[in-house]
N, CA, C and O atoms as a GROMACS GRO file, in nm:
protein
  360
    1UNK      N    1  -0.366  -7.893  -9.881
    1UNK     CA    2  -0.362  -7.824 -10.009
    1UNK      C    3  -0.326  -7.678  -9.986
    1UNK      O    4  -0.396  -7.608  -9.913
    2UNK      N    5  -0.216  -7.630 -10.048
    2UNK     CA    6  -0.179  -7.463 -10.059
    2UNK      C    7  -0.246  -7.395 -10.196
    2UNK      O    8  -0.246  -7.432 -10.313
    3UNK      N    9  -0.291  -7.302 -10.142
    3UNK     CA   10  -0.353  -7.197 -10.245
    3UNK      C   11  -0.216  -7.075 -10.250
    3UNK      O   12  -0.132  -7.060 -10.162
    4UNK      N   13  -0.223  -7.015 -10.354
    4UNK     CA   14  -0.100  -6.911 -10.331
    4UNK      C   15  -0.235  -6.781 -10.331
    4UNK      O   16  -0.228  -6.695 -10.419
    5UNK      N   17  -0.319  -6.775 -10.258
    5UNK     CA   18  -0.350  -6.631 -10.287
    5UNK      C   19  -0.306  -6.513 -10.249
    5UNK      O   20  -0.333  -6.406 -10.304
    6UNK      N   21  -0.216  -6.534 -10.124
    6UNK     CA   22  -0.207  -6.409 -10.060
    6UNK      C   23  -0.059  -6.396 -10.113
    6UNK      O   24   0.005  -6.495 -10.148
    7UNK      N   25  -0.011  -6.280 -10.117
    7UNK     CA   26   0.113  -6.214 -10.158
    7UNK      C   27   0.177  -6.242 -10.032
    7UNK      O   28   0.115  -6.290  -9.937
    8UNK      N   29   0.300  -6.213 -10.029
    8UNK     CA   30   0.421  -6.193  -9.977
    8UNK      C   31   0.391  -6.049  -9.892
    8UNK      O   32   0.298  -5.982  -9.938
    9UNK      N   33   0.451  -6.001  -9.789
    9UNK     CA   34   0.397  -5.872  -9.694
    9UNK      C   35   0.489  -5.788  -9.736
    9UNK      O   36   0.609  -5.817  -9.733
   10UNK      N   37   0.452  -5.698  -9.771
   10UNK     CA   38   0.517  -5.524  -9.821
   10UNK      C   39   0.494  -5.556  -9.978
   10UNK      O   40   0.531  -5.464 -10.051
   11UNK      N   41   0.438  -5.671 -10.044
   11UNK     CA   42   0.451  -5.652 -10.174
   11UNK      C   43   0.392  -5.561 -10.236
   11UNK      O   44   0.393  -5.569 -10.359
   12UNK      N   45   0.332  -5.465 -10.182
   12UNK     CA   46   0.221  -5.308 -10.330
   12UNK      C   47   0.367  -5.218 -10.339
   12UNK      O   48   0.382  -5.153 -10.443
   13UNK      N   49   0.455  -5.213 -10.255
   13UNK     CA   50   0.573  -5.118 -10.317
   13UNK      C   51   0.631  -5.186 -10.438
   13UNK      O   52   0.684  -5.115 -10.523
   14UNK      N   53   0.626  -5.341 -10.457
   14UNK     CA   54   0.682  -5.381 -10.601
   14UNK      C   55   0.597  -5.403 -10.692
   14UNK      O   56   0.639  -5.469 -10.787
   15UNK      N   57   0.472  -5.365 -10.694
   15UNK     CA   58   0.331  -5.361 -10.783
   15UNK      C   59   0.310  -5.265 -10.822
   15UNK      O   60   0.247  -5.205 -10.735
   16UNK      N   61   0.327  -5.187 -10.930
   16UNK     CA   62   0.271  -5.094 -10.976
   16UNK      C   63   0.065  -5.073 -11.001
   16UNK      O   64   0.007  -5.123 -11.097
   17UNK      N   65   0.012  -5.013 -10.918
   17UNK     CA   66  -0.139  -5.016 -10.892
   17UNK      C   67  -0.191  -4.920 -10.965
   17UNK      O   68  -0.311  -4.934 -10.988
   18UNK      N   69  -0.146  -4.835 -11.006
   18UNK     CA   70  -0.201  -4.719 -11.089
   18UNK      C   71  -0.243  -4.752 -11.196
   18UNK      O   72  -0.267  -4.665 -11.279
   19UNK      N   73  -0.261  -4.869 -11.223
   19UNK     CA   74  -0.314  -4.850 -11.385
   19UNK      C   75  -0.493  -4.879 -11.417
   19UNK      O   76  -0.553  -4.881 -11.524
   20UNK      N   77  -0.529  -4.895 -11.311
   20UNK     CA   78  -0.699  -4.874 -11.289
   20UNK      C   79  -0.758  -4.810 -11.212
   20UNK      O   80  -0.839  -4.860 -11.134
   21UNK      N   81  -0.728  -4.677 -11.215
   21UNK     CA   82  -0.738  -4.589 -11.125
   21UNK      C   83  -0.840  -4.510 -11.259
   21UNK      O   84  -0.816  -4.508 -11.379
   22UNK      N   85  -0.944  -4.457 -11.191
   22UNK     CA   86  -1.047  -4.330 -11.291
   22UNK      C   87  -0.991  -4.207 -11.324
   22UNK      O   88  -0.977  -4.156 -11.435
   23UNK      N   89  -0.960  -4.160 -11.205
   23UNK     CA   90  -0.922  -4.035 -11.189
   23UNK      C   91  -0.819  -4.030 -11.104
   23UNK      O   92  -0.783  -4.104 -11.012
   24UNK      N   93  -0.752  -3.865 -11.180
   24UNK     CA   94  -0.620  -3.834 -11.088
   24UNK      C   95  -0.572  -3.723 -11.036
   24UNK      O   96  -0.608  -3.619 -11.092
   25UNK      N   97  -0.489  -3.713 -10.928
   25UNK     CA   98  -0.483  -3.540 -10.860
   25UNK      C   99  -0.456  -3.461 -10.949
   25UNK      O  100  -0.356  -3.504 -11.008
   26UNK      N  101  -0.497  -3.351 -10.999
   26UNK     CA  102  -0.389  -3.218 -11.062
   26UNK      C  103  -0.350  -3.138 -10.956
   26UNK      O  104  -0.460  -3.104 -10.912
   27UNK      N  105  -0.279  -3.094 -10.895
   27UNK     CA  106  -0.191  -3.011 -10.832
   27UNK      C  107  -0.184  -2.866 -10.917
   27UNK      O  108  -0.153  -2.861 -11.036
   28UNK      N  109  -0.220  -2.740 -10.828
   28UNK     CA  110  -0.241  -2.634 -10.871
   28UNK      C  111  -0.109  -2.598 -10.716
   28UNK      O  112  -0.132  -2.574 -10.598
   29UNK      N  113   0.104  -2.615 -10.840
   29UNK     CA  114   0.132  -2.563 -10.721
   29UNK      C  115   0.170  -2.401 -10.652
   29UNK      O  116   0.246  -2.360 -10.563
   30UNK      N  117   0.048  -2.323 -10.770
   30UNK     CA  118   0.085  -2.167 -10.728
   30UNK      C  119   0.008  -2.184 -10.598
   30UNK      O  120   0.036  -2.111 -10.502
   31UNK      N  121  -0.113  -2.302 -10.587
   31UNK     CA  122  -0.187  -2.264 -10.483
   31UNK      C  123  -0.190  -2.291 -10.358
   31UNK      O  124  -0.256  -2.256 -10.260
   32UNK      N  125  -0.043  -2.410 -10.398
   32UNK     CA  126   0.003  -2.511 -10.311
   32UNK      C  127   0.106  -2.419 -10.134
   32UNK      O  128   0.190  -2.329 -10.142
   33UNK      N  129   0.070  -2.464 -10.044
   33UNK     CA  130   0.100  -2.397  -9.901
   33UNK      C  131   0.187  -2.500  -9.895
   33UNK      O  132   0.254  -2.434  -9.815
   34UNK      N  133   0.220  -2.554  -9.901
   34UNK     CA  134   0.345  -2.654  -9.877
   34UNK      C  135   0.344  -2.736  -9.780
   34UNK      O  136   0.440  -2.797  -9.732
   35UNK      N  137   0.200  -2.738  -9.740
   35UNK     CA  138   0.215  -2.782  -9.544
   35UNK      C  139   0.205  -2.922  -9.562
   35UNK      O  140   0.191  -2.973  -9.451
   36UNK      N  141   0.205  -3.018  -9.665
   36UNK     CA  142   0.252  -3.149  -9.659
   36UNK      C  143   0.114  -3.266  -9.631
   36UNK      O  144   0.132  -3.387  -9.618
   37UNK      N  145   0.010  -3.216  -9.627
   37UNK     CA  146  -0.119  -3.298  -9.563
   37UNK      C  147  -0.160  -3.417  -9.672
   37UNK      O  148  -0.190  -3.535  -9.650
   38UNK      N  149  -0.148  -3.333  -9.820
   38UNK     CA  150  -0.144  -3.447  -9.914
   38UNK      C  151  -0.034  -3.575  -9.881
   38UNK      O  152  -0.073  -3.690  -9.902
   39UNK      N  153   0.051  -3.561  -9.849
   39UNK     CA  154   0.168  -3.645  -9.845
   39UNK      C  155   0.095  -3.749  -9.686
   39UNK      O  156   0.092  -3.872  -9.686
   40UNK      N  157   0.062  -3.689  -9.604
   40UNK     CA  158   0.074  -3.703  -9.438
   40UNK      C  159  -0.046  -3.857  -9.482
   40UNK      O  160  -0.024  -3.971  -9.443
   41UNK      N  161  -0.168  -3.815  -9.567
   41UNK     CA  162  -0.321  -3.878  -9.550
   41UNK      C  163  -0.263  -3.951  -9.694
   41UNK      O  164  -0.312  -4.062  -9.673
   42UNK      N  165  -0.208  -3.962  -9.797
   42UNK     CA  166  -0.248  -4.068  -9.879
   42UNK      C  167  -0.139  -4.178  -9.857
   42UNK      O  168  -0.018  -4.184  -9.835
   43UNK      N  169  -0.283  -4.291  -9.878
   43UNK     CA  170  -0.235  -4.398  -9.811
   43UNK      C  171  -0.156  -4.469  -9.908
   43UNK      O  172  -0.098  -4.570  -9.867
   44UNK      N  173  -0.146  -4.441 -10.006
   44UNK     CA  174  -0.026  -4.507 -10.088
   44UNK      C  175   0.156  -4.491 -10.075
   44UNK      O  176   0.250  -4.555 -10.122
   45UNK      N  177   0.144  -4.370  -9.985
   45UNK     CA  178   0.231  -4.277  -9.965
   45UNK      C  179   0.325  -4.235 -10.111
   45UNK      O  180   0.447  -4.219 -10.109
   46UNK      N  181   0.262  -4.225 -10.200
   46UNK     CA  182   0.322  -4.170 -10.360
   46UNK      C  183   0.280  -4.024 -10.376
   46UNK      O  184   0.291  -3.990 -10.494
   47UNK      N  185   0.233  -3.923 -10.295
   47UNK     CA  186   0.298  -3.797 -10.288
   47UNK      C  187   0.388  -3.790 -10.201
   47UNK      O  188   0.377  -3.852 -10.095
   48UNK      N  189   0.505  -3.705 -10.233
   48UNK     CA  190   0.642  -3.649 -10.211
   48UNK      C  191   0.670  -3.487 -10.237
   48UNK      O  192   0.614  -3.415 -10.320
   49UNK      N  193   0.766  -3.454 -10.144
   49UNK     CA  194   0.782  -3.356 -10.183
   49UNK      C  195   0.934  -3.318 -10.296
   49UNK      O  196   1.019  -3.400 -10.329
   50UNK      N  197   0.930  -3.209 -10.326
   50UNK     CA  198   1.016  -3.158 -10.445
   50UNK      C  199   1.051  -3.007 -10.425
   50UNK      O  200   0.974  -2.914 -10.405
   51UNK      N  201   1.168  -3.007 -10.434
   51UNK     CA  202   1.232  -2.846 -10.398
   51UNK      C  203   1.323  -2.852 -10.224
   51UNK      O  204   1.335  -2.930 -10.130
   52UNK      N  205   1.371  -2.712 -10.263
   52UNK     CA  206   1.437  -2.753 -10.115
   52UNK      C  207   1.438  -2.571 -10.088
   52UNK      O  208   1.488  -2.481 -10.155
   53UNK      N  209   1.362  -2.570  -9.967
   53UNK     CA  210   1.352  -2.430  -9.917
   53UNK      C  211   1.427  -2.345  -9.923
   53UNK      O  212   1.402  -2.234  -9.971
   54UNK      N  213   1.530  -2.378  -9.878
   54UNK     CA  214   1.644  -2.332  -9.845
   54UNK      C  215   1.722  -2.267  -9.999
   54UNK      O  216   1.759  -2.151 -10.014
   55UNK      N  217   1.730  -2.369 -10.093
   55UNK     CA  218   1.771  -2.316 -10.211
   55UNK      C  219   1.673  -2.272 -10.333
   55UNK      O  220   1.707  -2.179 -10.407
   56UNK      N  221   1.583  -2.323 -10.347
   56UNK     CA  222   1.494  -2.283 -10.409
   56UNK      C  223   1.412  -2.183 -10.402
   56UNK      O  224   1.395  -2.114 -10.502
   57UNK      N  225   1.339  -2.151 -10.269
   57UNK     CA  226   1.317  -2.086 -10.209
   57UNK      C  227   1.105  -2.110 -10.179
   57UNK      O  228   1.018  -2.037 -10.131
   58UNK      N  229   1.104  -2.268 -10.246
   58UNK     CA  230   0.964  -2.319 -10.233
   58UNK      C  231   0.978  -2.516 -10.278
   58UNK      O  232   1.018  -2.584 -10.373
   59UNK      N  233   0.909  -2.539 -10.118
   59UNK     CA  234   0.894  -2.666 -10.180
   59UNK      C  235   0.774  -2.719 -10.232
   59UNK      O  236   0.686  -2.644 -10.190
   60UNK      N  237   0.716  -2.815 -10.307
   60UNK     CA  238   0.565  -2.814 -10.337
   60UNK      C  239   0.574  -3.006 -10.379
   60UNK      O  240   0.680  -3.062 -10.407
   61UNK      N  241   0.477  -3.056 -10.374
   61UNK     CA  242   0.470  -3.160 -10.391
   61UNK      C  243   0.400  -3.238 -10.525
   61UNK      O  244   0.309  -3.192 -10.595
   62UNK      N  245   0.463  -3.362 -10.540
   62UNK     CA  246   0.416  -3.462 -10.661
   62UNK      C  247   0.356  -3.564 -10.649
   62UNK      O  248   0.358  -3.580 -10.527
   63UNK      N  249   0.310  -3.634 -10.684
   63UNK     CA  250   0.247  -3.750 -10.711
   63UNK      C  251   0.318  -3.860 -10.836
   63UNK      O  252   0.360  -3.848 -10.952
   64UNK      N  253   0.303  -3.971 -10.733
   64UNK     CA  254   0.382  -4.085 -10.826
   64UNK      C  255   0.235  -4.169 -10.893
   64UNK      O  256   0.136  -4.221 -10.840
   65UNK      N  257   0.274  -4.153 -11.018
   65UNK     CA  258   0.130  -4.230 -11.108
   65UNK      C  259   0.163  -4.368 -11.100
   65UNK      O  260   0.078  -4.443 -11.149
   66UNK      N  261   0.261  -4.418 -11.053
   66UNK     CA  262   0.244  -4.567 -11.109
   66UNK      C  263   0.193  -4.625 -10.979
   66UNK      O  264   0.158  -4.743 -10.977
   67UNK      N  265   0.186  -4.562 -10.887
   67UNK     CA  266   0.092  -4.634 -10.739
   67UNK      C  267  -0.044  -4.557 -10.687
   67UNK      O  268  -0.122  -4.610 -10.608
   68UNK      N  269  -0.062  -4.419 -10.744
   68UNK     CA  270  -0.152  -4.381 -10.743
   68UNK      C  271  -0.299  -4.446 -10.764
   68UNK      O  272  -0.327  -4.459 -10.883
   69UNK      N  273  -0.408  -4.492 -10.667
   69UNK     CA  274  -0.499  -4.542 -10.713
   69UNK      C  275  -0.612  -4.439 -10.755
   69UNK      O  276  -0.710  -4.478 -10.818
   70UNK      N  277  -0.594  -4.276 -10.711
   70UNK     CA  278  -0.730  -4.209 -10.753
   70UNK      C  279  -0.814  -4.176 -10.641
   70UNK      O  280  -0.920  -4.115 -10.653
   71UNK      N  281  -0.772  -4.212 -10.544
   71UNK     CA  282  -0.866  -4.230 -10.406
   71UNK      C  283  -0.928  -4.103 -10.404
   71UNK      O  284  -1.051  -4.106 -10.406
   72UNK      N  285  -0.873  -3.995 -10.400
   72UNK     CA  286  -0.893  -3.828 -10.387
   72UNK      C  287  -0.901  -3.812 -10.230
   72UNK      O  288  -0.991  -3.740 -10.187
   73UNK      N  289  -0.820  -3.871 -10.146
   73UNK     CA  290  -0.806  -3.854 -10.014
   73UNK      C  291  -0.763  -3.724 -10.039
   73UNK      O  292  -0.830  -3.622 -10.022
   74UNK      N  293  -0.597  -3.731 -10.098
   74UNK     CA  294  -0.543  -3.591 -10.083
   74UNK      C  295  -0.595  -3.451 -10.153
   74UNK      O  296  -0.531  -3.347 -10.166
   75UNK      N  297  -0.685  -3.472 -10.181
   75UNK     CA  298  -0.734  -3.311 -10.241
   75UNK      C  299  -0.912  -3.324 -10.123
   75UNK      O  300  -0.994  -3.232 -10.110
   76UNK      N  301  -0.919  -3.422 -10.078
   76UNK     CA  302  -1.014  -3.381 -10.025
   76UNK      C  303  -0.982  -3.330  -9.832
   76UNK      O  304  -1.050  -3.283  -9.740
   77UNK      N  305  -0.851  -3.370  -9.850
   77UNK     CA  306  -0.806  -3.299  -9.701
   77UNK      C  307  -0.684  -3.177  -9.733
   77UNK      O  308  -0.584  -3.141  -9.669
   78UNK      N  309  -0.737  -3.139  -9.848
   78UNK     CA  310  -0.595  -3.001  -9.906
   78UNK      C  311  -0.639  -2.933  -9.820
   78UNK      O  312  -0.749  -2.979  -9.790
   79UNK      N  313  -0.604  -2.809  -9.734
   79UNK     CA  314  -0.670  -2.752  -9.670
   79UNK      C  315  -0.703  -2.601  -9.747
   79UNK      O  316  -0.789  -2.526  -9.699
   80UNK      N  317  -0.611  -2.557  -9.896
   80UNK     CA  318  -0.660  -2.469  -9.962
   80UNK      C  319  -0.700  -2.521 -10.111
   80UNK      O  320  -0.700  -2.455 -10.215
   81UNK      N  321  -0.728  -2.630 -10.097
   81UNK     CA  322  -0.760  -2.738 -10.192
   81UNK      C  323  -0.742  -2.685 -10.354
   81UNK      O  324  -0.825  -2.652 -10.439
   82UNK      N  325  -0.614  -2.691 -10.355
   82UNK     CA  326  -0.525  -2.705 -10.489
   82UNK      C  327  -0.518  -2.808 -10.529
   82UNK      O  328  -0.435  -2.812 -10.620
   83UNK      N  329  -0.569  -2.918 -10.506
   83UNK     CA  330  -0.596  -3.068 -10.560
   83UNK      C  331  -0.716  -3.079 -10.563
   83UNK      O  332  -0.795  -3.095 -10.470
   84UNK      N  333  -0.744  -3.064 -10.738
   84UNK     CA  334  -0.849  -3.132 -10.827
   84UNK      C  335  -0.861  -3.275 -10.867
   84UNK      O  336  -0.797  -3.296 -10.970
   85UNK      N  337  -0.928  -3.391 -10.814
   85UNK     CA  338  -0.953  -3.493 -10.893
   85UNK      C  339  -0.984  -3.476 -11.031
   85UNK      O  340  -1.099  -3.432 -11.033
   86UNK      N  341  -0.944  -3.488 -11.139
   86UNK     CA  342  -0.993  -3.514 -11.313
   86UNK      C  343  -0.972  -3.644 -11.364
   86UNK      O  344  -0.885  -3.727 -11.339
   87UNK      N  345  -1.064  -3.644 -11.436
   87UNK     CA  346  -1.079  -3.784 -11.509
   87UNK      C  347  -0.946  -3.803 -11.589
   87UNK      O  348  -0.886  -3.720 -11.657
   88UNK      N  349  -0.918  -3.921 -11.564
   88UNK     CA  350  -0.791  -3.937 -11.634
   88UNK      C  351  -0.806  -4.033 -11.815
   88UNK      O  352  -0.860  -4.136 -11.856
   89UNK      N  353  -0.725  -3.925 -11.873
   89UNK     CA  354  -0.730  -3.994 -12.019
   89UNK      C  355  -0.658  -4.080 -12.033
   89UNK      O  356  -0.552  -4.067 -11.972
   90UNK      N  357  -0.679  -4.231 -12.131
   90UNK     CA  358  -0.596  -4.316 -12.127
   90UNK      C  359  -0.628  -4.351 -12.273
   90UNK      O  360  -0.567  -4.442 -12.329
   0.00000   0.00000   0.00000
């Protein structure tokens, strides 16, 4: 007898997971150092960065909501912790 429980391997990149998540990062990016740690530690890997040094003259990073679960890894390893967990309205 086959059960189908288990998914297919790499399938959470075609799952959108964010939608039962409590809470979510706010990003404060005046406060943001750019050094990338949010990006490095969440394990969803849905922060990215945005901007380009070179032309802009600052890069700072985002967060993708539709894989975001809320974890607050990345604001709890910010190292000038510009990432606030807040309750998210729905």
């Amino acid at each position: 007898m086959k059960n189908n429980l288990a998914v297919e391997p790499g399938s959470s990149a075609k799952n959108k997971t964010g939608n039962w998540r409590t809470f979510v990062p706010v990003i404060d990016h005046d406060k943001c150092i750019a050094c990338g740690t949010c990006a490095r530690v969440c394990p969803e890997g849905c922060v990215f960065a945005v901007g380009d040094q070179a032309l802009q003259g600052k890069i700072f990073y985002e967060k993708d909501l539709d894989y975001c679960k809320g974890c607050g890894i990345c604001a709890e390893e910010c190292p000038v912790k510009c990432i606030e967990m807040k309750l998210e309205e729905k």
